[in-house]
N, C-alpha and C positions, 0 to 999 in steps of 0.2 A: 609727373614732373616734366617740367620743358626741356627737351634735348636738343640735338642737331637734329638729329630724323624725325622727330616731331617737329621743328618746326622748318624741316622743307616739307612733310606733307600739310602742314597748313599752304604753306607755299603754293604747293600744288593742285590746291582746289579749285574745281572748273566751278565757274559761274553759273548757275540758274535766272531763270525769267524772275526771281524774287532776289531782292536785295539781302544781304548780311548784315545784322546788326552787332557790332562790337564793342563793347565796354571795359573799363580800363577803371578798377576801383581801388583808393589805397583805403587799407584797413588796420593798419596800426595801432593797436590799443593804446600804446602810449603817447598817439597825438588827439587821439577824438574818441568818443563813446561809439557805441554799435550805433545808437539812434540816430546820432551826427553824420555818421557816413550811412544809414538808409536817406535820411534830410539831402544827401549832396545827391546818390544816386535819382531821388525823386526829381531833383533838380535839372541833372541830368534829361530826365524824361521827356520833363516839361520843355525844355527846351529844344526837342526832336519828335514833337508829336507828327506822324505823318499817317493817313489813311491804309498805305502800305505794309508801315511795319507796328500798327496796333499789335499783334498778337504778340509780336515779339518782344515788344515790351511789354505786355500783360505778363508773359513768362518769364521776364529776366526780374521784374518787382515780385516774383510768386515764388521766387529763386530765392532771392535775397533774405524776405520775409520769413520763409516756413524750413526750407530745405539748408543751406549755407550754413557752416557750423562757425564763420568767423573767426575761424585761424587762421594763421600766418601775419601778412602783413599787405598784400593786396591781393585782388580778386580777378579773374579774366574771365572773360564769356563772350562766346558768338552765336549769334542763335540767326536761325533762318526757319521760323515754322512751316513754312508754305513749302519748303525744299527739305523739310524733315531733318534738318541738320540744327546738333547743337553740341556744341564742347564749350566745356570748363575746366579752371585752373584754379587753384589754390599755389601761392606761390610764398617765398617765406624774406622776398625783400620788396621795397615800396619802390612803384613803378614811376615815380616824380609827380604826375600831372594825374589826376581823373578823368576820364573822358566817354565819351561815347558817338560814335561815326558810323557813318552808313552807307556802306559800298557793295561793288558786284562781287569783293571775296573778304575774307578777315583781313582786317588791318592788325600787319603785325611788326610795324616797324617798333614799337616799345618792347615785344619778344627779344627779337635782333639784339637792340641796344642791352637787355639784361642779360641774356646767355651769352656776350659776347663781354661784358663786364664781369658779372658772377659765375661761370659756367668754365669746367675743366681746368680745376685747378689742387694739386695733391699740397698738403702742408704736411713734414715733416721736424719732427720738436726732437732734439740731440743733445744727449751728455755721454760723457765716455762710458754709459753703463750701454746706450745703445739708442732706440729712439720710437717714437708715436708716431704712425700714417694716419693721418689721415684726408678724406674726399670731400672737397670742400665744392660744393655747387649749388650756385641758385639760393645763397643764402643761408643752406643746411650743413652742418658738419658731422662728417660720418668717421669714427675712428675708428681703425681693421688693427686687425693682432699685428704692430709691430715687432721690431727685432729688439733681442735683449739680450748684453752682450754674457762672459761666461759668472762673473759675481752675482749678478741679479739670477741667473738659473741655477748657481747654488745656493743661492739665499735661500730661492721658493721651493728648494729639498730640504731646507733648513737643517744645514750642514757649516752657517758659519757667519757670524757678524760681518754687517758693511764697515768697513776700511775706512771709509769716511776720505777726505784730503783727494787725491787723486781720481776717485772713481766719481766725484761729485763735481771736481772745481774745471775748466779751463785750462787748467796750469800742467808744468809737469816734473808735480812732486811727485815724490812714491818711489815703489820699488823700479829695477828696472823690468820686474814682472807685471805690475802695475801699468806700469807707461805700453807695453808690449802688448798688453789685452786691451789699453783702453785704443789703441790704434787698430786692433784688430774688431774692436766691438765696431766703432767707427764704419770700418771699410766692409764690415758684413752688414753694417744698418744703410751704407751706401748701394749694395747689390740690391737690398730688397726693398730700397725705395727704387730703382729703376726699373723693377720688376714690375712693381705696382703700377708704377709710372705709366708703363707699356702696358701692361694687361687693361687698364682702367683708360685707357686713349686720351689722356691727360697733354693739355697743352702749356701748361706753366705748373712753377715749381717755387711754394715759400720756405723758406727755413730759418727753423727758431733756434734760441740756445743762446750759450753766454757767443761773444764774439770770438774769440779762438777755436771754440771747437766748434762754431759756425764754418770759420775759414779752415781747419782743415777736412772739415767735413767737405767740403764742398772741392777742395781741390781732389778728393776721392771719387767722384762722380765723374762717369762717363764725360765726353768734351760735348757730346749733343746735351745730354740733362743739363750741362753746368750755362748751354747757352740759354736754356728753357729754365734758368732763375730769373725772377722777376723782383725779390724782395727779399730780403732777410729781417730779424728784428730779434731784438733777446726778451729769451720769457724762458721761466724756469719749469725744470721737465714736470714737476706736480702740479703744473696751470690746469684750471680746470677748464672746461667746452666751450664754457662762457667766455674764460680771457681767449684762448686759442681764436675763438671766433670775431673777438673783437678786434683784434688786431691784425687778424688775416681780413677782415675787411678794409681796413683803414689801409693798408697797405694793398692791395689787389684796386681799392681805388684812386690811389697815388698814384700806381705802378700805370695803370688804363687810360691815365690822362697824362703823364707823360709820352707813353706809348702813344698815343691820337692825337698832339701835339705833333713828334715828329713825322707822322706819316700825315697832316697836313700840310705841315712845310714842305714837304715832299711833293705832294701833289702840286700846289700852288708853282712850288719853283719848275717843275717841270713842265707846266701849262706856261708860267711866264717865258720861257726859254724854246717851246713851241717844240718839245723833246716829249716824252710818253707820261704825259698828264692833260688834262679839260679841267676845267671848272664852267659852273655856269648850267642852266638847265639843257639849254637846246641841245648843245655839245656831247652834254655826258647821255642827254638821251639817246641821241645818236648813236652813240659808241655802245653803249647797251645793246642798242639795237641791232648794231651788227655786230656782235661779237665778240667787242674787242678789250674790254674790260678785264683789268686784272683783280683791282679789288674798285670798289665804289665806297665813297664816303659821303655822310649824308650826315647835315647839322640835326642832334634831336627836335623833333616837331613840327621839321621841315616837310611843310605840304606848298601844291601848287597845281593848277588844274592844267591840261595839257589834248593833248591829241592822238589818237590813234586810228592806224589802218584798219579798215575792218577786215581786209584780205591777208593781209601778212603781219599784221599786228605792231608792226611801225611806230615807235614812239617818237614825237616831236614837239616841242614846245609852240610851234607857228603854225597857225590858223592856213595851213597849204590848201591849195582846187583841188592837189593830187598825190595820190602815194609819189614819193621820187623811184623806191624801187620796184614796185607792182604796177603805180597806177591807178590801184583799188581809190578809195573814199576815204574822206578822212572826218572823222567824228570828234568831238568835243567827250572827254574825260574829267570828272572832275579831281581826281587827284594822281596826277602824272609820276609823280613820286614812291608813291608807294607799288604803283604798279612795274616800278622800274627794280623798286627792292624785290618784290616777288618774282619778278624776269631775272632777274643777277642769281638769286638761290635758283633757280632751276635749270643756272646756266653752268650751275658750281663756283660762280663766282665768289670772292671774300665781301661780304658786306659790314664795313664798318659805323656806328651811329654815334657819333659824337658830341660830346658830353657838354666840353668846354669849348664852344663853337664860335665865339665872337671871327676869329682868322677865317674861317670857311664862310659863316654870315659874309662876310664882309667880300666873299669872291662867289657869293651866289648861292651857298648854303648848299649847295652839292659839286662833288668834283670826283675824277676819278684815274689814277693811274690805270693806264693803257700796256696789254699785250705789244702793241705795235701800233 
């Protein structure tokens, strides 16, 4: 499964004398047949035959055909035979585009864009008996023993019928014993969803349930978790994996495009006002290059060929005589872009890929808010 740490060691890969071939396959059962998507990978092929990397695509068709079990929902692979190097990914959401590119390391700006979309996000599902955790990433939903407040652990002693009214609804009918356990199931299903939260290095937080006990669910929660909500939605606490999942999609995708919406307007205004933003390639390669990058944003599918120092590794958009900071030599690259997203991860930078990109197209398809 794709993580952060995996994918800054992809990040991290030194180049060899042999190129990297990388592939990028949706396999969706419910849009195409198996044969359909080997038909587009061939295509693929056909359209990348080079001297070079025969072998590697003799092995990624010898992949597809015999070995690949076709599940999930797309497929990843890098192979370099000549450099002994090859990883695969089975992954369990569709990566938009099929594709297949050939460069000095993996191309992993489509990683980026998913584990920054799907990736570290805890869903918890609430009623006053208590509530469901679960780990939702990369597509997959994992549900851990959540908390279940004091009715439900004497139900399962079977010591005594549900109450019904109060322990089920929103509201707050019932006893004043009633009301007093369903606050306190509440506030102990809020401890141990922040538990999780933390133990499991979770960066956003959904929450289901009717809408009252959404809201006071939530005004229970620590004020860092309550800022790490991204989404709410009502779904009833017997939802099965299936709805939880569907609707923690639908919403996790809402939530990621208004999120990259404003942090576009962000960059853009701060580039326009000559305040700590670039847009535009040269600019933001620059700024990579020295340093100065806080996060980089980057329209999806945005490639561009560019330049680099062979001395100091200098990135620049302009066909320069000379490094400006070494001097060294300056070589033609053919995708500037990606080599800037693999520079940004090893610099610890944030790297953002954006979804709904017409505003960033429109200022250069990459920009980046500045340290300084």
């Amino acid at each position: 499964m794709i993580t952060d740490k995996e994918l800054h060691r992809l990040a991290a890969y030194e180049p060899k004398e042999s190129p990297v071939v990388s592939v990028y396959l949706n396999v969706d059962p419910t849009q195409r047949t198996t044969e359909g998507y080997k038909l587009r990978l061939r295509g693929l092929i056909k359209e990348n035959v080079q001297p070079d990397i025969a072998a590697d695509l003799e092995a990624i068709e010898r992949y597809f055909e015999h070995e690949y079990d076709w599940g999930g929902k797309s497929a990843v692979v890098f192979s370099s035979q000549a450099a002994g190097y090859w990883e695969t990914y089975s992954l369990g959401v569709p990566i938009g585009q099929s594709r297949l590119a050939v460069g000095p390391r993996p191309m992993i700006q489509p990683l980026v864009h998913l584990l920054d979309l799907y990736g570290s996000y805890a869903v918890v599902l609430v009623d006053q008996q208590g509530g469901r955790l679960f780990d939702f990433h990369m597509g997959h939903l994992v549900e851990t023993e959540g908390h279940l407040g004091e009715e439900v652990r004497r139900l399962k002693r079977g010591s005594g019928s549900s109450r019904g009214g109060a322990s089920r609804s929103g509201g707050g009918g019932g006893s004043r014993h009633d009301r007093e356990t369903a606050v306190q199931n509440l506030r102990d299903t809020a401890d141990a969803t922040n538990r999780f939260f933390e133990q499991q290095g979770m960066k956003h937080l959904l929450i289901a349930g009717t809408d009252e006990t959404v809201a006071r669910f939530r005004d229970l929660l620590p004020k860092a978790l309550q800022s790490a909500v991204v989404g709410t939605f009502p779904l009833n606490m017997n939802a099965s994996h299936g709805e939880v999942l569907e609707r923690s999609l639908e919403i996790v995708r809402q939530a990621d495009q208004e999120r990259e919406l404003r942090l576009v307007n962000t960059v853009i205004t701060a580039a326009a006002k000559g305040g700590n933003g670039v847009i535009r390639l040269d600019d933001t390669l620059s700024a990579v290059s020295e340093g100065r990058v806080q996060t980089l944003v980057v329209s999806a599918g945005y490639h561009a060929p560019g330049y680099r120092c062979q001395s100091c590794s200098y990135l620049t958009a302009q066909a320069l005589a000379g490094c400006p900071f070494c001097g060294g030599s300056i070589h033609e690259i053919p995708d500037a872009v990606e080599l800037a997203i693999q520079r940004a991860m090893q610099q610890g930078i944030e790297v953002e890929i954006v979804e709904k990109k017409d505003q960033l197209d429109a200022a250069g398809g990459i920009g980046a808010l500045l340290r300084y």
